[in-house]
N, C-alpha and C positions, 0 to 999 in steps of 0.2 A: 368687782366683788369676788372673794374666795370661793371655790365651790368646799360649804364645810361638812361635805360628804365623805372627800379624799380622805386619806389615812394620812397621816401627817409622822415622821419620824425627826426626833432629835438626835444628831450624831454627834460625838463630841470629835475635837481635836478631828473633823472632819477636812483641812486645808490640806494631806500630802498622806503618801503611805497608803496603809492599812485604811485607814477612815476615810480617804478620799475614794479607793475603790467600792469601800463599803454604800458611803453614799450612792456611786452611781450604778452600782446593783439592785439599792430595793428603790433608786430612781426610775429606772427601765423597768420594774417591773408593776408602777403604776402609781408609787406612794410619794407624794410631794416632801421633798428632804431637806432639812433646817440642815443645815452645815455649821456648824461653831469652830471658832479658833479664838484663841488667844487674842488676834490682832484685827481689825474691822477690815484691812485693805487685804488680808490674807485671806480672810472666811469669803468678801467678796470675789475673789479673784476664782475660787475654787467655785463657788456658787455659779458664775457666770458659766464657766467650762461642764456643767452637768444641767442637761436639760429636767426642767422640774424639783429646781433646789433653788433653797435664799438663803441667803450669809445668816450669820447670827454672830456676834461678837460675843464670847463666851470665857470666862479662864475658870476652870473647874479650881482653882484655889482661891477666887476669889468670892468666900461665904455670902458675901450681900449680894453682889451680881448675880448669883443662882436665882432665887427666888424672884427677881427682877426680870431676867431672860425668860425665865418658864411663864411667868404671866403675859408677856409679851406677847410670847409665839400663840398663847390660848387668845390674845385679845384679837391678834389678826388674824389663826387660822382654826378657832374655835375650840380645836383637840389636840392633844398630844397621844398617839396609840404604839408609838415603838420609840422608846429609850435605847442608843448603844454609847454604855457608857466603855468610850476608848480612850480616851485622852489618857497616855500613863508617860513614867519615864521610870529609865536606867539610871540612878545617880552613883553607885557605888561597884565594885568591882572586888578584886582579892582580897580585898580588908577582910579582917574574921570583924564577927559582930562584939568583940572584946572587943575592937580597938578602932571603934568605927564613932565618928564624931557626931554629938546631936543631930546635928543641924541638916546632916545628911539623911538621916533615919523620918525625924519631924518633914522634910519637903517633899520623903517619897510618899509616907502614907498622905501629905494633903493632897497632894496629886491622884495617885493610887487608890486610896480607900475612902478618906475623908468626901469627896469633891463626887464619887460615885455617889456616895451614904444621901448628902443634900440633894445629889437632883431626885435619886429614885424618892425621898419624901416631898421634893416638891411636884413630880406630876404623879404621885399615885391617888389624889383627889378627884383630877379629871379622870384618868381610867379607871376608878371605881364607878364615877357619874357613867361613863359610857360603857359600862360593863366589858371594858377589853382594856388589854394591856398586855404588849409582850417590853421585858426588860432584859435586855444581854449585855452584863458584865466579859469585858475581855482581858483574862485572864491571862493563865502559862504553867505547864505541867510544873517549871521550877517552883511552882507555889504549891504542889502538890503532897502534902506530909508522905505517902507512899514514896515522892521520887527522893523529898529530902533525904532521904534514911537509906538510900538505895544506891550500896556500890556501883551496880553494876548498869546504872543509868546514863545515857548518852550525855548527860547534862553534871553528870558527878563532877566535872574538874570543874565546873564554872560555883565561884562562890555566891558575889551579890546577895549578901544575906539581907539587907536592906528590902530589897525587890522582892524576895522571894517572901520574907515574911510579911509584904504588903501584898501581895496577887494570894499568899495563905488567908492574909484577911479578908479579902475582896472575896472567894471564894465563903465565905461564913457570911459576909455579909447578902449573899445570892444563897444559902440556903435558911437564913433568918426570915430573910423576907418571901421566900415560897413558902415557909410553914406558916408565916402570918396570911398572907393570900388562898392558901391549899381550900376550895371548895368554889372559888370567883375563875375570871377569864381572863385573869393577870397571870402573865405567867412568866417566871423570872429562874435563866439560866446563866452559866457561864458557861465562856469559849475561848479553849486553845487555840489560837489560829496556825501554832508550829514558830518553826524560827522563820519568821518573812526577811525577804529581803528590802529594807526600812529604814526610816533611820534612825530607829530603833536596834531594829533587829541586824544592820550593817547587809554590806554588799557579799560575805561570804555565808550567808545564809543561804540553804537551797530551797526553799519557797519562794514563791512570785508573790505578790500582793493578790493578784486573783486565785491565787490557790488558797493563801493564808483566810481571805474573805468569805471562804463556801460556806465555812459551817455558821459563825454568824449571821448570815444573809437567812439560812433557815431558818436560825433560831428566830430571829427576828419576823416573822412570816410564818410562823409554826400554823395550823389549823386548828380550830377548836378545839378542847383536849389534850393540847400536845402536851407533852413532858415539861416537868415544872421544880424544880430546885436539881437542876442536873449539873454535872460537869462532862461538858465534849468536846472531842478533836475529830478532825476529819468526820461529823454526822456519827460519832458515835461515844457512849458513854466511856468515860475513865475513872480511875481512881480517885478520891479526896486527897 
């Protein structure tokens, strides 16, 4: 039988990168970790290699399987108390967004926005029941309207309008839902994690995965009180 005292996190896109280090940091630090992937032999494979984690077969674009997964994890581990929704991608690149094809715009946000939107409404029932909840959306300063607009930004030559204007909306969507929350123990931010090196983020990025993972793992872990419709990098607030 579960012990269903443990705090239980769901991480998405938790199989490699970013969300694999993430898992086995708030693993280590006492919190039993749903790992999700895309593919059941991948989520398991990651699950096995982190002590106090179980797979969970997840595709944040796929709308039915959301609310299927999340009951799941409630039926076998009672609670759901930290949401990281990571699971994202890069689909686009130099294109201007004149001349950038549906198809590519429609699969970032379902990934990106969409896929974050259904989990945080399907476990914010149990975390209201159990009066806590932390949710960290992982964002990126390129979604940032400040950096958008901002020559002199280290990220000015990179276009990906696509991306940028999905991680602008993920960002609204973590402050939508801290002002519907604002007075409860739900507490829902987003997090830069920088350019990781991912494979997302490629191998010429100068962050490690354990570097890119600090400030999520806080956010995720916050203390009662903590900050609640925020944007941070490196443990500290940034710009919209």
């Amino acid at each position: 039988m579960q012990d269903e005292t443990l705090r239980v996190a769901l991480v998405t896109g938790a199989n490699r990168g970013l969300g694999k280090e993430i898992s086995r940091r708030l693993a280590a630090s006492g919190i039993r970790v749903v790992m999700s992937a895309r593919d059941q032999q991948a989520s398991e494979q990651a699950a096995a290699a982190v002590p106090n984690a179980v797979p969970c077969r997840l595709d944040v674009r796929d709308r039915a399987r959301i609310p299927v997964a999340v009951a799941e994890i409630l039926e076998r581990h009672g609670r759901i108390d930290v949401l990281v929704n990571n699971a994202g991608v890069q689909l686009d690149g130099p294109e201007p967004l004149s001349d950038m094809p549906p198809g590519v715009l429609e699969q970032t946000l379902t990934t990106n926005v969409y896929g974050p939107l259904l989990l945080t409404q399907a476990v914010l029932p149990a975390m209201r029941r159990q009066d806590y909840g932390r949710i960290v959306n992982l964002s990126s300063t390129m979604g940032a309207f400040s950096d958008i607009l901002d020559p002199a930004s280290p990220y000015a030559a990179v276009d990906s309008p696509a991306y940028r204007y999905s991680k602008g909306s993920l960002n609204q969507l973590t402050a939508l839902f801290a002002r519907q929350l604002a007075g409860t123990n739900v507490l829902v931010n987003s997090a830069c994690p920088g350019w990781v090196r991912s494979g997302l983020g490629s191998e010429r990025a100068p962050l490690s995965v354990e570097e890119g993972a600090d400030t999520p793992v806080w956010l995720a872990t916050l203390p009662d009180g903590g900050p609640s419709g925020g944007f941070f990098r490196e443990r500290q607030s940034i710009p919209w």
